[in-house]
N, C-alpha and C positions, 0 to 999 in steps of 0.2 A: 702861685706858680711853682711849679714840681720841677728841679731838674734831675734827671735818671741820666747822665752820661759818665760811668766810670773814668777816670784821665787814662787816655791812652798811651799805649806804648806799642810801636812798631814790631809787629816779628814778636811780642812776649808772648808768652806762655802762660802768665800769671803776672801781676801787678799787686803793688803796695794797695791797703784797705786806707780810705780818708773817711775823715769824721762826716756823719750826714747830721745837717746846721738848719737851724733858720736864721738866715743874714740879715743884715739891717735891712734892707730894702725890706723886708719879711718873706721874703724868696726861700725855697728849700733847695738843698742841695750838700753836694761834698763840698768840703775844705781842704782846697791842694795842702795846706800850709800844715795842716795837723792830721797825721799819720796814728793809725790805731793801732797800740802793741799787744802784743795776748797779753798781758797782763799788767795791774797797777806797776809802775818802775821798770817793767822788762824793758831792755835796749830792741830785741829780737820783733820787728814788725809786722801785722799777717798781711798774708799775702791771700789772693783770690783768683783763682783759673780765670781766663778772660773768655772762655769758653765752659759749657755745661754739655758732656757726654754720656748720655745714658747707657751705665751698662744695662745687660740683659739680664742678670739677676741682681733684684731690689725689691726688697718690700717697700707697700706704698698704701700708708692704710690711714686713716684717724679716727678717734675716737667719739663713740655715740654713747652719750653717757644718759642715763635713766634717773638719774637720784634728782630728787624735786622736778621731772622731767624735762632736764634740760635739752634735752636733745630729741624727745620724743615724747609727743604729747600723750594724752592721758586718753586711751582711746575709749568712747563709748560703746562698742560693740566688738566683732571678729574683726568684722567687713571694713571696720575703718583703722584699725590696727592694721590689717594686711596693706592696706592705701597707704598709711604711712610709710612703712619699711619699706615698702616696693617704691616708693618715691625715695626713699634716703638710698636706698638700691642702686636706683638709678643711677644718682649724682654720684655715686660711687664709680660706677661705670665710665661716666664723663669723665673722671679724674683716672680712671684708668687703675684702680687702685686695686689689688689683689688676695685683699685681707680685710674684713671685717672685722674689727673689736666693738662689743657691743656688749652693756651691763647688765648682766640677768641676774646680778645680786647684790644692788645695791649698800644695802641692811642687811639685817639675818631675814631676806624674803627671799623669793624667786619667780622668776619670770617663768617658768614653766613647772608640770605638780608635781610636785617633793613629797619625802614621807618623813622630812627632818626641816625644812624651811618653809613659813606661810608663803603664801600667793604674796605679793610685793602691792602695796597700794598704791604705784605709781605705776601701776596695771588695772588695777580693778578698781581703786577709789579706797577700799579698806584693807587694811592687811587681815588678809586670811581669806578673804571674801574670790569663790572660785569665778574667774571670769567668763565660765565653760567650754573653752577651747586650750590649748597648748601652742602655746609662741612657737618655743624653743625648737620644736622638730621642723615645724614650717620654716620658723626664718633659716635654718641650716641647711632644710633642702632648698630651696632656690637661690640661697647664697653661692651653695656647691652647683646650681644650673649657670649659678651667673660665670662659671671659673673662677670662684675666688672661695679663701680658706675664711672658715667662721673660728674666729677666738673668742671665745666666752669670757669675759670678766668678771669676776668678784671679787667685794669690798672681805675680808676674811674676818673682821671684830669690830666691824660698828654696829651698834645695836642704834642708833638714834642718832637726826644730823641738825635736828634743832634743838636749841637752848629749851633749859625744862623751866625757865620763867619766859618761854616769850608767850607772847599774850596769847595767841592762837592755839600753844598745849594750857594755859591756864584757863581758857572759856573752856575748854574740852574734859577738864580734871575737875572744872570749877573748886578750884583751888586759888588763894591768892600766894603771891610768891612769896609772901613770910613763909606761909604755911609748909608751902612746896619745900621753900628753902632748910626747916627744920624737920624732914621727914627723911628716913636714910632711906639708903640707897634701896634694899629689898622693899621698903615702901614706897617710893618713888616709882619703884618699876611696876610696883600693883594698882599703883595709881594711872599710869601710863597703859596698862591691862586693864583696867575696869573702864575706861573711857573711851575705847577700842583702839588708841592708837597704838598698841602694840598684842599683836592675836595672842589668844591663850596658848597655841600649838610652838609660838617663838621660843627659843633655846633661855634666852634672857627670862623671861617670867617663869619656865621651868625649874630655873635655876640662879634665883637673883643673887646667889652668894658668889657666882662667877661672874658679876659684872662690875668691873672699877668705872669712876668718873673722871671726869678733864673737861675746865672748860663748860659746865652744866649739860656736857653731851655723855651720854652712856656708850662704853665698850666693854667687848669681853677679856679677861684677864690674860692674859698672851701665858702667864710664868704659869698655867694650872694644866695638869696635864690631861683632864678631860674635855676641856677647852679644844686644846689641839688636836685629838682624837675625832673630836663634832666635825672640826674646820675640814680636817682630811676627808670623815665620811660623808661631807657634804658632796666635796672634790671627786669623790671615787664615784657618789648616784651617778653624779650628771654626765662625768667620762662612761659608762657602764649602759647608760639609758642611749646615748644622744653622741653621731660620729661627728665630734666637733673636733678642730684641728688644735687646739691649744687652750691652757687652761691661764688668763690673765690676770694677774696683781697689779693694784695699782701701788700706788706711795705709801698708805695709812696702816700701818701697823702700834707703834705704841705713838700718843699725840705727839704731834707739834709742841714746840713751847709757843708762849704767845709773847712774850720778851725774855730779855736778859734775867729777871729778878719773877718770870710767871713761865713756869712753865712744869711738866707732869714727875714728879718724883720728890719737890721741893716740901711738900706735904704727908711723905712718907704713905703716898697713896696705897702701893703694893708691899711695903714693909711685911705685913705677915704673911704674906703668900712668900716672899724672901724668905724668911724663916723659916716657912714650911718645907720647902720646897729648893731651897737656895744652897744644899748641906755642898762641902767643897769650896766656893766663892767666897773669895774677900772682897770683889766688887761686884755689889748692884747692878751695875751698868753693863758688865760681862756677861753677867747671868740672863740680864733683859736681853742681850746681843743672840745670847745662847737659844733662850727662847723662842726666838725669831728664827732662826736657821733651824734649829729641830723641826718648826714646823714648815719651813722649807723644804727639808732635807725628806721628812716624810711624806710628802705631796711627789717629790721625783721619785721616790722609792716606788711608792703605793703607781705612779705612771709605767714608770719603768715594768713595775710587774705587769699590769696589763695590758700596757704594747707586748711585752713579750709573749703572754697568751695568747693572744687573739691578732696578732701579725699588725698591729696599728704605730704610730708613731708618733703620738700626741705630744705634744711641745708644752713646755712650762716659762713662759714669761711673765717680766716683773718690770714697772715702768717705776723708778724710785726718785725719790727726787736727784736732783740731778747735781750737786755736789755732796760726794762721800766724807769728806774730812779735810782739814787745813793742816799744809804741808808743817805747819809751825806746831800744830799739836801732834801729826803723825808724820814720818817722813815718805811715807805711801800717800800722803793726799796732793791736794794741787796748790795749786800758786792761789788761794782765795785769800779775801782779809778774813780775820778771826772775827767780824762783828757778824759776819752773815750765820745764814744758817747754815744745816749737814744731819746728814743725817746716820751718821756714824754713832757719835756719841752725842750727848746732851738731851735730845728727842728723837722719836721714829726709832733707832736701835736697828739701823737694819747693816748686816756686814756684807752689803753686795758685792764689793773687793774678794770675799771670800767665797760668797756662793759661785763668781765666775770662777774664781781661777779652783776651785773642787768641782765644777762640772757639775754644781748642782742646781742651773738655769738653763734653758738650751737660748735666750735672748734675753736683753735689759734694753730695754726704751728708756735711756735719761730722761730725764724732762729739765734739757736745758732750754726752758724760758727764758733766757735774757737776749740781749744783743751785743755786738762784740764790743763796743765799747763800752759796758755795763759793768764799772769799776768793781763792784760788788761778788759779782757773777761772771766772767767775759767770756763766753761762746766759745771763742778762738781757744783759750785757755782747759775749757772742761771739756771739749771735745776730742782733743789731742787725750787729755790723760785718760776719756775711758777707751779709745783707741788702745792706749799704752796698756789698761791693764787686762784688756779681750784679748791682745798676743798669746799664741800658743793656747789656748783655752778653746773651747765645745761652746762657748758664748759668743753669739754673734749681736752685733749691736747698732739697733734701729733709734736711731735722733728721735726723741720729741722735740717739736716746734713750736711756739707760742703764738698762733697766728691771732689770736684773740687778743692779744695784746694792742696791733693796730687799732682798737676801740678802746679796748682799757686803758690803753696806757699814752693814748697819742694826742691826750689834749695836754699834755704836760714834757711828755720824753719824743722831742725831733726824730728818733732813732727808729721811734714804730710810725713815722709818718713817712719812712722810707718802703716804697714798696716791694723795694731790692732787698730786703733786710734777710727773709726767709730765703728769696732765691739764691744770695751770696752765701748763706748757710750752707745753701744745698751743693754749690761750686765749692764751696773749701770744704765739704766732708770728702769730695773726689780725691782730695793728698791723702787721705788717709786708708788702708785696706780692708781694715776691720769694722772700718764704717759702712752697714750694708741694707742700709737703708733708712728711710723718714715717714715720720707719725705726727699727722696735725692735731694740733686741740685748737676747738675740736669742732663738731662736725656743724654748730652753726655757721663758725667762721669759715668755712669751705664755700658757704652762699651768698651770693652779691647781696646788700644792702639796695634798698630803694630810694637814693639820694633823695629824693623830692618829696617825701613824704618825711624827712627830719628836721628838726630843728637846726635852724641855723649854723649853734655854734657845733653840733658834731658830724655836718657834712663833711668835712674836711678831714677827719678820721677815717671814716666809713669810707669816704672815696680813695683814702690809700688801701684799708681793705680791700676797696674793688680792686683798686688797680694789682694790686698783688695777684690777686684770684687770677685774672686775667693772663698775667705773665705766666701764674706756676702753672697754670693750665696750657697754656699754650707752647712752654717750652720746656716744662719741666716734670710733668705728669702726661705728657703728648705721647706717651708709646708704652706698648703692655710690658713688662717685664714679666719674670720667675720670683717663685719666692726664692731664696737663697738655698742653697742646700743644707741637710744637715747630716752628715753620710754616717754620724754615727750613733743616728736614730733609726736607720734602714732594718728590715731584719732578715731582709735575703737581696742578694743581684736581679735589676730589674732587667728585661726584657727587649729590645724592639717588637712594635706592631710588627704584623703580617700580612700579607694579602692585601697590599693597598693595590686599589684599583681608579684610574682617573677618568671620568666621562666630560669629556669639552659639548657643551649645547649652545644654542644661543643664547640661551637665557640665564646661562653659567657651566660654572666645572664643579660635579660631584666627585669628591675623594670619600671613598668608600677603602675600610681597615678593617684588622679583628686587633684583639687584642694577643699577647702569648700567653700559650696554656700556664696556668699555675702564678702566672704574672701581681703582682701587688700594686695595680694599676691605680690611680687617685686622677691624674687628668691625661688626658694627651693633650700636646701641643702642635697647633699646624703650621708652616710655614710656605711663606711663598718668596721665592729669588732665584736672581743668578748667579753662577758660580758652583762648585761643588757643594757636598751634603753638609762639609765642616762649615764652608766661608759661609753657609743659607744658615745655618742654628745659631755660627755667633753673633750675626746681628738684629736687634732685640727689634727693626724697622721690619724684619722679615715675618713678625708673628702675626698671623693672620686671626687664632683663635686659641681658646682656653679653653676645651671643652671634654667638662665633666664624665668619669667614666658612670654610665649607667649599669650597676650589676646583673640587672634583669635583662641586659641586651649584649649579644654576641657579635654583633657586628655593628659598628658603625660609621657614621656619615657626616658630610658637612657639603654644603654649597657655595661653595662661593660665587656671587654675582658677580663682583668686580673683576672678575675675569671670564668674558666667553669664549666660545668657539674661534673665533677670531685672534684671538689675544692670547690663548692657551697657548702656542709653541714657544711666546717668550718669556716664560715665567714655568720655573721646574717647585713641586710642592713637594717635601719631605714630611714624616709625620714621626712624635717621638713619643714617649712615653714617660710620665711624671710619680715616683711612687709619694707616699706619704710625708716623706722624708725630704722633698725636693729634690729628690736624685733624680737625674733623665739620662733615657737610654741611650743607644745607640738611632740615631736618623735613618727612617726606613726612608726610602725616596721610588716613585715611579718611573721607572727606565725608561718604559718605552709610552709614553703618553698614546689617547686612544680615540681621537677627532676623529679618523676616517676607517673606523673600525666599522664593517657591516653590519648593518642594522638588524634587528627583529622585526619579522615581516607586519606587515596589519593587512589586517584580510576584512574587506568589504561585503557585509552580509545584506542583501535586498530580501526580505521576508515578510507578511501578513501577520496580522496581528495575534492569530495562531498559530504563528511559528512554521507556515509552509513557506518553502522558498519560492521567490517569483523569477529566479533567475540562477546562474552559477554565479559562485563568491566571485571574486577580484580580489586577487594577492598583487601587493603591493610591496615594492622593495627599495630598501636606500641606502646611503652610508647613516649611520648615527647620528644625530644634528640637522642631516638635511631635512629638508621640508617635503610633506606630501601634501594633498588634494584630492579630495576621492568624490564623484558625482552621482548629484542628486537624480535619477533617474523617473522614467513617466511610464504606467504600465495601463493599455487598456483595461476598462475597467476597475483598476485601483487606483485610491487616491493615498497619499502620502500623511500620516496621521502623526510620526514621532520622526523630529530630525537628529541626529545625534550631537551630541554637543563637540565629539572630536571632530566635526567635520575636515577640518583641518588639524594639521598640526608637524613633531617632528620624533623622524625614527629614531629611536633609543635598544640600549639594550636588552628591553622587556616585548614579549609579542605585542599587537591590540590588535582588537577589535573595533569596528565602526560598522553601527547596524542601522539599514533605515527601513521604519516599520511603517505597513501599508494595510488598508481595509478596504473590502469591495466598493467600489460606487452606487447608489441606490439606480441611477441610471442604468444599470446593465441587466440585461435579464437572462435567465437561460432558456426562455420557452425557441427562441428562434432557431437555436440551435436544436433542439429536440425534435423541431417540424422539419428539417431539412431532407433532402431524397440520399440516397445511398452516393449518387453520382456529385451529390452537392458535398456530401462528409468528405466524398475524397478528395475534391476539388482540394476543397477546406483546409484538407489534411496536407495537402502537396503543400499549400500556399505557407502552414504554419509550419513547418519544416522547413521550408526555404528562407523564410524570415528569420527561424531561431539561427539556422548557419548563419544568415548576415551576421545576426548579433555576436556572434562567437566573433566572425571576422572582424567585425569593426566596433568597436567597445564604444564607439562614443555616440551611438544612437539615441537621441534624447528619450526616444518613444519606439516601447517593442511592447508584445503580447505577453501577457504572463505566463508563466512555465509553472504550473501549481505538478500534481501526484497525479492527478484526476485526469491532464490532457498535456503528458508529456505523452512527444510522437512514438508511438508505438513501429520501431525500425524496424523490427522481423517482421511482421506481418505486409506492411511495404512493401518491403524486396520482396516477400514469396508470391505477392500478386501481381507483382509487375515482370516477372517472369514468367508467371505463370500465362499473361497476356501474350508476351512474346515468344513463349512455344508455342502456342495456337496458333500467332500470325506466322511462324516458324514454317510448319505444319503444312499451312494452308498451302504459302507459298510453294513448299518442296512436292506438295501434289499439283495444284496446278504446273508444274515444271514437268512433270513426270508424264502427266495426261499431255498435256503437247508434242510433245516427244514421241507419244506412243503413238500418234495418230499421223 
């Protein structure tokens, strides 16, 4: 038994956080009694909004990771790689999420073809082995269909993610691990290259004197300056090839330690690359720091120049682990104990304190994994200080979330059997300003578990899973947002759309835009509300659509169904414009909405199957929306051979046509006609004359005579003989008159 009911407070605004327990009874729940403080000994207790208000700009993305294909299987063909992504697509969509990060380099491979990184074998099966298509352009274009940014991820110096004694590389080198074990390292990696798990074309086998170890895993030497150079030109193809919105780092730069007394440096692993290369530095560990940031620093540089060429705005983020340093060794770190990790000094070397506040990130995704009351790590705690250290800074800063924890970690820590845990996350980054968005890890944990098909003891995991999935989706991922701006990645003023035009039908309302000349358009945004242009953009409930600018198209559209003809006067649509940068313009808005605007006419063509007409057209006219009807008609001698599929339908603002086409009847002959007497042609002639008038007069005659070329009434000659009779009787009479008279 779950209990999920925060202790109330009347009229708050936010409430004290309590412990979430398992009680004696074995019940879950909070603990009024014990109060969670940000930190081991703080007196200062967190608090949590008792409410969750989405702004309208938030990233909202998680992570799809490739390496051992955690996240995406190993697809056999094109066809079923595209079924995958388009279903990870989806689910993206359901969550409402606006950004894709997905790993297209896990290793020194790649998920699309490089002229410096093998093909990735957690694409094709082998590294180097071409899969015969290109991911990488595909998943970007329909990523950018779906309205949402693709962020490309790569690992920058892992060359290998498994141990080179585990049994699976030792059947493959058929090597035993003595063997393996006394072979160094440039041997090692030719061993690793002749057994194909690492391609000939890999940077590592070209160059195995750039690769250090850790750990029986191989990486490339971060401290060599051609190292950094590979990593940037890798960075510059894929920006250069492929309009991806951001280029992603995760955490792995120099190893982990693996404890207190194991970990990368203790062995004087890069000692002579120090030496070489280290001139200046009396610490190691500065230089390793240094390292790290040069090749940060020239990944923004190498962006910055070609946003600048080419008018683009590519973003550079970096998701690090998610405590920097311990206040006790630096007075810049947070409240952590000194046993945990960091990733400042000791392992990893990375100075993210420094990359933000130099401006040389444009976002950091922590990856605070823990929970708040996670002595070690506490949420509450680390979230506040990278808050603190984004002030004033060009870094803006999206939470990682540990939802994968609810499995890992929930047969042991009460804390992830809380399904509140992520969403209370998400309510206390709201105190914060610079907290401007959240990133799941990862993107299995985004999908419900199938309780019934698991073993017993980890239903109870999985099912706080679900239930989490459930909440964050439904109240927390429940509305599209913006990505955040970044105004000082722009590289001109963007624009408002023009010429929006609104068409109300029954069957919905088309808003029809252009874009502005010369505009650095990336999405427009549509909304729908009421109230002015300002009160419809700031609420993020008003976004009706994301949709992607097509370059090859000058005008564009959108439908909305959920509003017809009917419904259109209460609801006003604005439309804006989104450049690269997240910048949005000015709300263009439709003044005068266009429900009972006069239609285009549709004109009703009756004609033979050679295109003679049997009749005059019928023009038809309506307001836009309404509805017409146009009738099937019956022609002597013709029968009816093509009905038109509009026979129905409603005036819009384009003309139509509705044609119904006819063939002679086998029944009809013309000899009867040809036998007739002169006095019988005119009879004939009076009769079909008199009928066509009817048909003009009364249009809704189900059955009239065809009007073909051949025996339309010849009208002059008519009148001159029918006059010509009554001068004669004229005549006749005015002599008989004259002869009586005279006599």
């Amino acid at each position: 038994m779950i209990i999920l009911l925060l202790p109330a407070h009347a009229n708050a605004e936010s409430e004290t956080l309590h412990k979430f327990v398992r009680k004696a009874d074995n019940s879950l729940g909070y603990d009024s009694t014990i109060s969670v403080p940000f930190y081991n000994g703080s007196s200062e207790m967190v608090t949590v909004p008792t409410e969750y208000k989405q702004p309208k700009s938030q990233f909202q993305s998680a992570w799809v990771a490739t390496i051992s294909n955690l996240n995406m299987a190993k697809p056999a063909s094109e066809t079923e790689f595209k079924e995958n992504y388009l279903k990870t697509l989806k689910t993206f969509e359901e969550w409402n999420m606006n950004a894709m990060i997905f790993q297209v380099r896990p290793l020194l491979d790649a998920w699309y073809p490089s002229e410096l990184n093998p093909w990735s074998e957690f694409l094709s099966g082998t590294q180097g082995k071409d899969p015969g298509y290109d991911p990488l352009a595909w998943m970007v274009d329909v990523t950018h269909q779906a309205g949402m940014e693709y962020h490309a991820w790569f690992n920058p110096y892992r060359v290998s993610n498994t141990k080179y004694s585990a049994q699976s590389v030792l059947d493959k080198t058929k090597l035993s691990k003595e063997q393996m074990l006394n072979l160094s390292i440039p041997e090692q990696i030719k061993a690793f290259s002749d057994a194909g798990i690492l391609d000939s074309t890999n940077y590592a086998v070209k160059h195995p004197e750039h690769v250090l170890m850790f750990d029986e895993k191989f990486f490339l030497n971060p401290g060599i300056p051609e190292v950094q150079a590979y990593v940037i030109a890798s960075m510059k193809e894929v920006v250069e090839k492929y309009d991806i919105d951001a280029i992603h780092f995760d955490d792995y730069f120099y190893p982990y330690r693996l404890s207190d007394t194991n970990y990368f440096g203790m062995n004087n692993e890069d000692e002579a690359t120090f030496k070489t290369y280290g001139s200046g530095y009396t610490d190691i560990e500065e230089w390793r720091r240094d390292n790290i940031t040069n090749l940060v620093s020239g990944i923004k540089t190498m962006l910055g120049t070609h946003n600048k060429e080419h008018q683009k705005a590519v973003q550079f983020g970096i998701s690090p682990f998610g405590i920097w340093e311990h206040k006790a060794i630096d007075s810049r770190g947070s409240n952590t104990p000194l046993g945990s990790s960091k990733s400042y000094s000791n392992s990893i070397f990375a100075d993210t304190y420094k990359w933000m506040k130099e401006g040389l990130i444009d976002y950091v995704t922590p990856q605070i994994y823990w929970s708040f009351d996670q002595a070690a790590a506490p949420y509450g705690e680390l979230t506040r200080w990278w808050d603190n250290v984004a002030e004033g800074t060009n870094t803006h800063v999206y939470i990682g979330h540990a939802n994968y924890k609810h499995v890992s970690n929930g047969g042991w820590d009460a804390s992830w059997l809380n399904p509140e845990e992520v969403p209370n996350q998400m309510k206390f980054n709201q105190q914060y300003s610079n907290i401007k968005g959240s990133t799941l890890f990862s993107y299995n944990d985004i999908l419900p578990s199938d309780i019934n098909s698991l073993d017993p003891t980890l239903k109870e995991r999985h099912q706080a899973k679900n239930d989490a999935i459930e909440l964050l989706k439904s109240e927390y991922f429940n509305t599209p947002t913006l990505i955040p701006e970044k105004p000082w990645l722009s590289q001109q003023p963007i624009n408002s759309p023009v010429s929006l035009s609104q068409v109300s039908e029954h069957s919905g309302t088309t808003l029809s835009w252009q874009d502005a000349q010369e505009n650095s358009t990336r999405y427009f945004i549509l909304y729908k509300g009421n109230g002015t242009k300002k009160e419809i953009i700031e609420d993020p409930n008003n976004i009706v659509k994301r949709i992607w600018k097509d370059q090859e198209k000058t005008t564009f559209s959108y439908t909305d169904s959920q509003t017809t003809r009917n419904k259109s006067a209460e609801m006003k649509y604005v439309v804006t414009a989104i450049d690269a940068a997240g910048v949005e313009s000015e709300a263009t808005q439709v003044e005068d909405a266009t429900p009972e605007t006069q239609g285009k006419p549709v004109t009703v063509i009756y004609q033979t199957n050679d295109q003679q007409p049997l009749s005059e057209n019928v023009i038809l006219e309506g307001k836009i929306g309404e509805a017409y009807t146009t009738e099937e008609k019956e022609f002597d001698g013709f029968k009816l051979v093509a009905r038109p599929a509009n026979v129905t339908g409603s005036f819009t603002d384009q003309p139509q046509t509705v044609t119904y086409i006819y063939e002679s009847s086998t029944s009809t002959t013309t000899s009867e006609s040809e036998t007739n007497t002169s006095s019988s042609d005119s009879s004939q002639d009076s009769s079909s004359e008199s009928s066509s008038t009817t048909q003009e007069a009364n249009s809704t005659d189900s059955t009239v005579k065809p009007v073909g070329k051949s025996n339309l009434p010849s009208a002059g000659e008519f009148v001159s003989y029918t006059i010509s009779i009554l001068g004669v009787l004229l005549l006749v009479m005015i002599g008989r008159y004259v002869f009586l008279r005279s006599r």
